[in-house]
C-alpha positions as CSV (number, residue, x, y, z in Angstrom):
1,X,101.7,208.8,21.6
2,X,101.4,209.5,18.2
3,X,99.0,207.5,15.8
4,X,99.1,204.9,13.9
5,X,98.1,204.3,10.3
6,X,95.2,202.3,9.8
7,X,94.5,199.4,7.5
8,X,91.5,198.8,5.7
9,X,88.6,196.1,4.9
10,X,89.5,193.3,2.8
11,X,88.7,194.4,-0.9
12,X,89.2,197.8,-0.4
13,X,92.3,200.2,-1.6
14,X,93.8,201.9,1.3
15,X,94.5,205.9,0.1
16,X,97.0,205.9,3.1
17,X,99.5,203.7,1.8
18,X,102.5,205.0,1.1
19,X,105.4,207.4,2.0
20,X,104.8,210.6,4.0
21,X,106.4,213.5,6.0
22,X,105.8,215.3,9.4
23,X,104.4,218.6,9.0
24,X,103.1,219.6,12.8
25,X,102.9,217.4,15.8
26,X,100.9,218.9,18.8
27,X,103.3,216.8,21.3
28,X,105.8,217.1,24.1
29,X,107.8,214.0,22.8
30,X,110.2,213.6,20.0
31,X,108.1,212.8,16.8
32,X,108.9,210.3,14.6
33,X,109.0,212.8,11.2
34,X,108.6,209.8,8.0
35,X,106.1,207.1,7.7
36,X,106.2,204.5,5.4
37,X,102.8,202.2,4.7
38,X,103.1,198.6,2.8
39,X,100.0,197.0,2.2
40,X,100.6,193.6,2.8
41,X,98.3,190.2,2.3
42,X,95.3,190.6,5.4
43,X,97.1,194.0,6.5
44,X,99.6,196.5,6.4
45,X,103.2,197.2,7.8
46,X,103.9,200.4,9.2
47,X,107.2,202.2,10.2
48,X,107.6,205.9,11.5
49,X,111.2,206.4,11.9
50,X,113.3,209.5,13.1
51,X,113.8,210.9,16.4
52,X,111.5,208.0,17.5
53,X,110.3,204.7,15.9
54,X,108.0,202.8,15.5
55,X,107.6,199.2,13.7
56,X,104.5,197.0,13.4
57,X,102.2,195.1,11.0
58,X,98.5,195.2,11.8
59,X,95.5,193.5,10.3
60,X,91.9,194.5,9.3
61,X,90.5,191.4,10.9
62,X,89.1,193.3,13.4
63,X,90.9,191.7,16.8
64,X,93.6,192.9,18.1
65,X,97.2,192.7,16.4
66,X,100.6,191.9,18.4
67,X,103.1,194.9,18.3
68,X,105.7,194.0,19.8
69,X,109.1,196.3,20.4
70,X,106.9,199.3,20.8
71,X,107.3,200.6,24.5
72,X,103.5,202.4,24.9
73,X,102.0,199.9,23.3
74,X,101.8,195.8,22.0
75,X,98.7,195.2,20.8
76,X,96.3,197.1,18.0
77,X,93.1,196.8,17.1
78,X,91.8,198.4,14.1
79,X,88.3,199.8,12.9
80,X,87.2,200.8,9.9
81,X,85.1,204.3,10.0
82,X,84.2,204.9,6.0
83,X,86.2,205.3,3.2
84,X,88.4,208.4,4.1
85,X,88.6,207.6,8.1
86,X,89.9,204.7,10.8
87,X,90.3,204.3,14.1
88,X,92.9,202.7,15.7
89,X,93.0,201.6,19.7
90,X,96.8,201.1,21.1
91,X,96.5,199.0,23.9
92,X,99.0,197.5,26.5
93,X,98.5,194.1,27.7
94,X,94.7,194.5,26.7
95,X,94.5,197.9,28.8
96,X,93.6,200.5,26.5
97,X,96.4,203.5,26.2
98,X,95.5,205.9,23.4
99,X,92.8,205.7,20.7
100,X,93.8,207.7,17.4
101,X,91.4,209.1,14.4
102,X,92.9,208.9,11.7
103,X,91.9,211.2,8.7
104,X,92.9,211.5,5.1
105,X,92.2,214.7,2.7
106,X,89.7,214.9,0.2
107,X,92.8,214.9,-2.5
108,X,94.7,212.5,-0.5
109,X,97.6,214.4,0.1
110,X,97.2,215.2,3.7
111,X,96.7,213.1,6.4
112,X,95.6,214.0,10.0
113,X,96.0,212.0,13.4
114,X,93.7,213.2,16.7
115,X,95.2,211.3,19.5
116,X,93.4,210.8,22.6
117,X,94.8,209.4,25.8
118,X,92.9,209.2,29.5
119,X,93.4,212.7,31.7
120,X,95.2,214.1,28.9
121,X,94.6,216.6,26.3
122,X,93.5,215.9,23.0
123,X,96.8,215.2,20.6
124,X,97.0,216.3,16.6
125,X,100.0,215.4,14.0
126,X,99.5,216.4,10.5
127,X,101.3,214.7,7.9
128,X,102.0,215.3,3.9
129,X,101.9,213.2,1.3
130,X,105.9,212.4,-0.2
131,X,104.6,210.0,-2.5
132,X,101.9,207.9,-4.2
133,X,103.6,204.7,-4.4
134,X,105.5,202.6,-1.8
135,X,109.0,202.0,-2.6
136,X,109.0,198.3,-3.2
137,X,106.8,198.6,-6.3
138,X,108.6,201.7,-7.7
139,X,112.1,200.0,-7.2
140,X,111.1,196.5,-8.5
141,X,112.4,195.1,-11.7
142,X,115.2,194.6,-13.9
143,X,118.0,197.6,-14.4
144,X,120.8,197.9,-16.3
145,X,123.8,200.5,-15.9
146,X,123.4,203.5,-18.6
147,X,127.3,203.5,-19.5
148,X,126.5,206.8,-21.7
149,X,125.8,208.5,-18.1
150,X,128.3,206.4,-16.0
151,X,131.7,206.9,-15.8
152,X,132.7,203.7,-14.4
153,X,131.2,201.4,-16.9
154,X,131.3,197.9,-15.2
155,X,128.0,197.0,-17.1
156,X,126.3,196.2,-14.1
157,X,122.7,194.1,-14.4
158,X,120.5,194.6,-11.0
159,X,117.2,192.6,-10.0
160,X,114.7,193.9,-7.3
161,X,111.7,192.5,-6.3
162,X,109.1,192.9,-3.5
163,X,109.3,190.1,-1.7
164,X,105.3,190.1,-0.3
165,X,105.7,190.8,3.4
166,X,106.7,194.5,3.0
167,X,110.5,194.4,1.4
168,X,112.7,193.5,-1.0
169,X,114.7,191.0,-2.8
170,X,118.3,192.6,-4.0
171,X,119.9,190.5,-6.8
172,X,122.9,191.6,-8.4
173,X,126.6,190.3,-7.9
174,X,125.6,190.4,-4.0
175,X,122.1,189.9,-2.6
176,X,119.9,190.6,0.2
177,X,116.1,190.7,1.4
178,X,115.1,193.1,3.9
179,X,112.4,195.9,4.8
180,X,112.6,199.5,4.7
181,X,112.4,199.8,8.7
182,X,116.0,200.7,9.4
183,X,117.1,197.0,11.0
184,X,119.9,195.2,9.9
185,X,119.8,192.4,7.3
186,X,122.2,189.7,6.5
187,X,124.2,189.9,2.9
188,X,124.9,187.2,0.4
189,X,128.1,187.3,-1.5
190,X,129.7,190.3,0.0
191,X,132.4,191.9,1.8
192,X,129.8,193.4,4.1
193,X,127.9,191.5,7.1
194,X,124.6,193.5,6.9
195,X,122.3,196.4,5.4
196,X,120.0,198.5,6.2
197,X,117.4,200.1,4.9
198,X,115.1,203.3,5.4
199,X,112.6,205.2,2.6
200,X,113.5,208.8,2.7
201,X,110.3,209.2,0.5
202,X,108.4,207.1,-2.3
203,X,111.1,207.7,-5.1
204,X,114.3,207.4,-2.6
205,X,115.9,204.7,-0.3
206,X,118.9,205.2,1.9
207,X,121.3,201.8,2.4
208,X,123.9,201.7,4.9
209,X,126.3,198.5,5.0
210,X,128.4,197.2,8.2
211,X,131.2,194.9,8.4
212,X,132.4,193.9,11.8
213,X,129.8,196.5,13.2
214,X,131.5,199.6,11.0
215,X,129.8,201.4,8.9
216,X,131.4,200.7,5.3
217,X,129.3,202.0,2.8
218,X,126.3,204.0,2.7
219,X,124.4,204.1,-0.7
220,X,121.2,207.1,-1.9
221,X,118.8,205.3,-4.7
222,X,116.7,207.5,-6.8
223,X,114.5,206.8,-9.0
224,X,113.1,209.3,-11.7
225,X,109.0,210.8,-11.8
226,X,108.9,208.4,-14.4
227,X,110.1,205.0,-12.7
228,X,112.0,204.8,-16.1
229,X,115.7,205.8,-14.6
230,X,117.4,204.9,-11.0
231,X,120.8,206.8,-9.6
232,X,123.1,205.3,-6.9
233,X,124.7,208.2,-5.0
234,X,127.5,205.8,-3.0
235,X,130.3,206.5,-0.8
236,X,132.4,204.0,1.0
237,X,135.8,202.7,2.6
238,X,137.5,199.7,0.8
239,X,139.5,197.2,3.1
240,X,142.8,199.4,2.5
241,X,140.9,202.2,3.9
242,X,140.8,204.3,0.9
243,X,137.6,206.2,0.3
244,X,135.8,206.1,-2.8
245,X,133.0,208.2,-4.0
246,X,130.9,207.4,-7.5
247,X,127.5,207.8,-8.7
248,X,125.8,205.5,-11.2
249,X,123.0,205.4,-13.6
250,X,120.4,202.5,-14.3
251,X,117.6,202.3,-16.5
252,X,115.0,199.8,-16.2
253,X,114.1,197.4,-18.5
């Protein structure tokens, strides 16, 4: 199984948080291959996504934390080894499973997992850093289109705002709140039932919308090195079933 990231003692900034990617995994299962870290208030919430995945939040209390939906694993229990290291136990009903060193870089841009498991082989996944900030703080705020880079110019005002457990508030002539860990999420004020939401890395999000379990629209959010200027790639099928295909500009305020 591979590891998971650790959180850290209260007071302390954890150098692991953020977006990163699969290099190498030393394993004969399917890898997840991006791994998002939120810190969140006592803890941090933690989703590896791709051929596999994986969603929990964990805390730093020091006693174990539920996982639930996790099939090797429901509970965690991290353990805080100095300022560049962790260790995390995986265990299943309060049997332990796996326990994982975790292992960050001296320049923090490299991030190294040592799985151990009983009667099995040491296991190693390497992963890089994609970004230094997590997605909900580089998205939040207030945008506004940039009709000198748009051709639809609608004039249209967006709001986002982390929502303190790991997501995001979406305000704009719809609305939603949801997490970057790929689930659904009810809409407000929209022809579409739900989104969902993964971080491709710290400057992008993918959103894909349903409506009576189709996929409708699918949307690609950028935003710049600078956290100045945010592009919607978007792509879609309106109720008539005409396809439509635009890209627009926002800059935040």
């Amino acid at each position: 199984m591979l590891g998971v990231l650790a959180a850290t003692q209260p007071g302390v900034a954890d150098p692991r948080v953020g977006a990163w990617t699969l290099i190498s995994a030393q394993s004969n299962l399917e890898p997840p291959n991006r791994l998002s870290i939120t810190p969140l208030h006592g803890g941090v919430h933690v989703v590896m996504s791709g051929e596999s995945h994986l969603d929990f939040t964990a805390n730093w209390s020091g006693h174990d934390s539920s996982a639930p939906g996790n099939l090797a694993f429901n509970q965690i229990e991290l353990r805080r080894i100095d300022k560049r290291q962790a260790e995390v136990k995986e265990k299943k009903d309060g049997t332990l499973v796996a326990t994982v060193r975790e292992k960050i870089s001296n320049d923090g841009n490299e991030l190294t997992s040592t799985t151990a498991t009983p009667g099995h082989a040491d296991k190693i996944t390497v992963w890089t850093r994609s970004g230094a900030k997590v997605a909900n703080d580089l998205f939040a705020g207030e945008w506004t289109q940039d009709l000198s880079k748009t051709r639809m110019r609608q004039g249209l005002a967006l709001k986002i705002e982390a929502d303190g457990s790991g997501g995001i508030r979406f305000l704009s002539d719809f609305s939603y709140t949801a997490r970057f860990d790929g689930k659904p999420y009810d809409l407000q004020n929209s022809r579409n039932d739900t989104v969902t939401l993964e971080l491709v890395d710290a400057h992008t999000v993918d959103a894909s919308y349903r409506r009576d379990d189709q996929v409708t629209q699918k949307d690609r959010w950028v935003v710049s090195a600078d956290g100045q200027q945010m592009t919607l790639s978007t792509t879609g099928t309106l109720e008539t079933g005409q396809r439509v295909s635009e890209t627009l500009v926002f800059k935040k305020q």
